[in-house]
C-alpha positions in Angstrom: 91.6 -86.5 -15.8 89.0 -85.4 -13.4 86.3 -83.1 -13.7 87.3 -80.8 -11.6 91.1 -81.2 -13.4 89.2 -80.3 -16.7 87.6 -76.8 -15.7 90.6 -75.9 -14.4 91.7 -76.1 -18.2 87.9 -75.1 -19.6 85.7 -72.8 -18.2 82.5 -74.1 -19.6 80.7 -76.9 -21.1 80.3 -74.8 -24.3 84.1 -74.0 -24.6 84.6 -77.8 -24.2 82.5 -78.7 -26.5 83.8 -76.0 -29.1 87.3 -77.2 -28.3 86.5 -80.8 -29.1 84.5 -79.6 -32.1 87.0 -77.3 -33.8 89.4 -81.0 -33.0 87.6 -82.6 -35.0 87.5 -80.4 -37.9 91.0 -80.8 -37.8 91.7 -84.1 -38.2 89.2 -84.6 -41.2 90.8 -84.8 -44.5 90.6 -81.4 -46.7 89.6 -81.8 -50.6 92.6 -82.8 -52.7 93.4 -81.2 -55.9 93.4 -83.8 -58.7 94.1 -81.2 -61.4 90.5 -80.7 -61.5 89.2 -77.6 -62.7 90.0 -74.6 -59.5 86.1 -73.9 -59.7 85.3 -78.1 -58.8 87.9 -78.2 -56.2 86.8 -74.6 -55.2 83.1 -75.9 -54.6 84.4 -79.2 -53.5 86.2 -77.6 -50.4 83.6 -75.0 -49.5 81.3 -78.0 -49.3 83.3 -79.5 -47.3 83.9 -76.0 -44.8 80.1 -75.6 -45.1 79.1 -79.1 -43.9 81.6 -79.3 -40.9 80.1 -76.1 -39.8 76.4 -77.5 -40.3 77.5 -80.2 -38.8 78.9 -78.6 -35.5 77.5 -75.0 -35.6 80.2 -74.4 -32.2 82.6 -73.5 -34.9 80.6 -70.6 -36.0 80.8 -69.3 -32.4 84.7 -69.5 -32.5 84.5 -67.4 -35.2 82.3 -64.8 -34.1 84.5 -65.3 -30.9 87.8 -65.0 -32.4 88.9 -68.0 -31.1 89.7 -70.3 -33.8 92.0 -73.0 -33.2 95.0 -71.0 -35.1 96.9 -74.3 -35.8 94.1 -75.9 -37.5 93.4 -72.7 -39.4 96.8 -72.4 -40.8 96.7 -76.0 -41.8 93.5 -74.9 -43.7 95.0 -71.7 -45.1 98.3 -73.3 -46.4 96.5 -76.3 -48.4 94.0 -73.2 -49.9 97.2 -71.2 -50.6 99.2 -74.2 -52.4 95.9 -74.9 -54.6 95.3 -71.5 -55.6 99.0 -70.2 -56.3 99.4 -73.6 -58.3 96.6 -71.9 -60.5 98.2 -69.0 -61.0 97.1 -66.7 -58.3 99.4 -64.7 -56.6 99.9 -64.9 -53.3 98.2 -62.3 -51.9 95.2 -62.3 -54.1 94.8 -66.1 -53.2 94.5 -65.2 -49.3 91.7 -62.9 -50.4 90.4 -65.0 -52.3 90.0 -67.6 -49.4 88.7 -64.4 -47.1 86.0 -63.8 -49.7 85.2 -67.7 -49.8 85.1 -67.6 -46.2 82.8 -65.2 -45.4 80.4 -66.6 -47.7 80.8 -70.2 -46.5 80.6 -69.1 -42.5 77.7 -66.4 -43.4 75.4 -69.4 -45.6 75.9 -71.9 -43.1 74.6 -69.8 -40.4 71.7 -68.8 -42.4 71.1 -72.5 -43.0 71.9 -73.0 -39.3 68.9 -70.8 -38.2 66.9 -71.3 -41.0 66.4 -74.9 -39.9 65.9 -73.2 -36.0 63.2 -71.3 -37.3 61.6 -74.1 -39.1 62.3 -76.2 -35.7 60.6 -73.4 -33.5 57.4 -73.2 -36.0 58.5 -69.9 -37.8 59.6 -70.5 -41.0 60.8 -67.1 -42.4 58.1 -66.8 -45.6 55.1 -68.3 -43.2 56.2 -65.6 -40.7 56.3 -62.9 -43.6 53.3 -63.4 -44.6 51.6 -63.1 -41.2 53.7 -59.8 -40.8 52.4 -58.5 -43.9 48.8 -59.5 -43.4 48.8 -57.8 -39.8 50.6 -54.9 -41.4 48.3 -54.7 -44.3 48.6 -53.8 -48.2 49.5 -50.3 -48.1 52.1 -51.4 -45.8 53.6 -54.1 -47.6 52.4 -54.3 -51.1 56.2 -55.6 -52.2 56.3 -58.1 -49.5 52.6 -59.5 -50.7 54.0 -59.1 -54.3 57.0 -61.5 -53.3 54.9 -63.6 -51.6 52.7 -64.3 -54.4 55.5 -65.4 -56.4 57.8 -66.7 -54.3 57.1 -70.6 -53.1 60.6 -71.4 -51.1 64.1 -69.9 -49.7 67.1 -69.5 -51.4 69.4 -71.9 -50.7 71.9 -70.9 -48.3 74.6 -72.5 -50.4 73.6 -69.8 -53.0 76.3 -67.4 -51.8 78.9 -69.6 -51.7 78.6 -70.2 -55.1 78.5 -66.7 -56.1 81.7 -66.3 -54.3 83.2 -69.3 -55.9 82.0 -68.3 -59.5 83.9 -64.8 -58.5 87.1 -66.5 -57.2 87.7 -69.0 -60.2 86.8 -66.3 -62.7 89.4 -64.1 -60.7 
């Protein structure tokens, strides 16, 4: 196919490159369920959600686009749904409980996603904060200096999505 040929199909580079992205998560194999306990297989696919979106932050812009390849997604959804209802889980619940799990996973890897800009750019957040509060001074800021006494790194992003899977398998 020609170039021209391909933008009459894609209007961008970005689009392209989201479409062959969101391909690729496709064809990769989800977690299978080896009658492991729901919360391993639970952590064990989120992973693997969290690190194709690290790995190709497009696919967060589908999602804040609302253009998720819908094929792949039901793919997704139906190899959640068969896990989870083979738990136990009614149907319904176990859509909300992939929601739930979804939100997390999308909203820590794009934390992690521009934490590691930030970090790239020179700005790491608590470096940042503490400039902020030392321009701002103490009667400003006497929690943030507080926290920064005590604190020495970030959460990890992955945090969330383990509260959500703690919530999910104790569901």
């Amino acid at each position: 196919m020609s170039v021209p040929g391909l933008y009459h199909h894609v209007r961008t580079r970005e689009e392209l490159l989201a479409m062959a992205a969101a391909h690729s998560l496709g064809t990769l194999a989800l977690p299978e369920n080896e009658g492991q306990a729901l919360e391993d297989w639970l952590t064990s696919y989120a992973r693997f959600v969290y690190d194709a979106l690290l790995a190709q932050p497009e696919l967060i812009g589908q999602i804040l686009a609302g253009t998720v390849n819908t094929l792949r997604l039901a793919q997704h959804i139906e190899r959640f749904l068969e896990v989870l209802t083979g738990h136990g889980r009614a149907l319904p619940d176990a859509y909300d409980d992939y929601a739930l799990l979804m939100a997390a996973v999308t909203g820590g890897a794009a934390s992690a996603i521009g934490r590691a800009a930030s970090i790239d750019a020179g700005h790491p957040t608590l470096v940042d904060l503490r400039r902020a509060a030392k321009a701002l001074g103490p009667d400003d800021t006497t929690l943030v200096q507080e926290l920064l006494r005590r604190r020495r790194r970030e959460p990890d992003p992955f945090d969330v999505v383990r509260v959500a899977i703690h919530s999910v398998a104790g569901g």
